[in-house]
Structures are given as C-alpha cells and as structure tokens.
N, C-alpha and C positions, 0 to 999 in steps of 0.2 A: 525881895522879902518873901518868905513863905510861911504866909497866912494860912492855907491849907492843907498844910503838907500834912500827910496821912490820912485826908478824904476820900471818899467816894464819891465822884458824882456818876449820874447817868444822864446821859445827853438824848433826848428822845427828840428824831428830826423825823416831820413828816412834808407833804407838799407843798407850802404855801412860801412865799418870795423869800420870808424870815430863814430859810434854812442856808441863804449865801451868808449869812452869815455865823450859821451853826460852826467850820474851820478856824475861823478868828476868835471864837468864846470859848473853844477845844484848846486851842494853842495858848490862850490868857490863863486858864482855869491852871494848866498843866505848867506855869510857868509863875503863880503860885504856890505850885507843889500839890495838886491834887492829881487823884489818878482818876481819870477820867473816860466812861464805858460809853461806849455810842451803840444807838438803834436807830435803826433809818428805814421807814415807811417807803413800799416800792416808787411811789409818787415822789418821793423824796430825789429817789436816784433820777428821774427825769430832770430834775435841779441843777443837781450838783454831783459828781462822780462821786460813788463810793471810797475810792482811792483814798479822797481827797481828807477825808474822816478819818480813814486810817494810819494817816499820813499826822494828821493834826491830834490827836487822840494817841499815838502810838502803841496803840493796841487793836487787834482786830475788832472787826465792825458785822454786828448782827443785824439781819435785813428780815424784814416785816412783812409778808407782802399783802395781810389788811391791816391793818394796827389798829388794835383795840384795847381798853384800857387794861382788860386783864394778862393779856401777856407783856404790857408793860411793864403792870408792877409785878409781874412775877419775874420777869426777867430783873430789875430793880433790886429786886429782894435776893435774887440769885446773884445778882454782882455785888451786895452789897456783903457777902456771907463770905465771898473769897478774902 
C-alpha cells in the first residue's frame, strides 16, 4: 500500500543508539512510497556507515559535521522545494 507516495520526508540522524535504527525507518518510509532525504550528524557516522543510509534512502546522503538546528531546516526546506 502507498500511503505516502509523493512525500517528502527528511530523515535527520544524529549520535545517539536510536540511529541503528534510522536504515529500517528509511526502508519502511520508502516502501510506502515516500521519497525519502537523509542527514547524518558526524557523530552519527561513528554508529552506523554512511553507506548504509544511502543504501536505504536511495538517494544520496548529506553529512553534518555540527548539526544544528538551522541547517537542518534549511536543508528540509531545500529537499522539500525539489
């Protein structure tokens, strides 16, 4: 079923244990039917490979290296315009 098809999400991972599971919410989200934009806090990549995001998200993955709230939602606002 595609509940979201034609969404935008953005996935904002930063370092705390919750982000092994940031791959599996990417994969769910996009299965149904959102397209779905990842950012990953440097602390994040210490988690979990990068790769792994881009792999589950199928789209490339923008990396953070302080993450703060405003280039979050600028970045947000910028995936959400495409």
């Amino acid at each position: 079923m595609q509940l979201l098809k034609g969404k935008k999400i953005v996935l904002c991972v930063t370092g705390s244990v919750a982000a092994i599971e940031a791959p599996k919410l990417a994969r769910e989200l996009r299965r149904c039917g959102a397209s779905v934009f990842c950012v990953m806090s440097k602390s994040a990549g210490k988690i979990i490979r990068p790769g792994v995001l881009e792999w589950a998200s199928d789209l490339s993955l923008i990396h953070i290296s302080e993450p703060t709230r405003p280039l979050y939602t600028s970045y947000a606002v910028f995936c959400l315009k495409k």
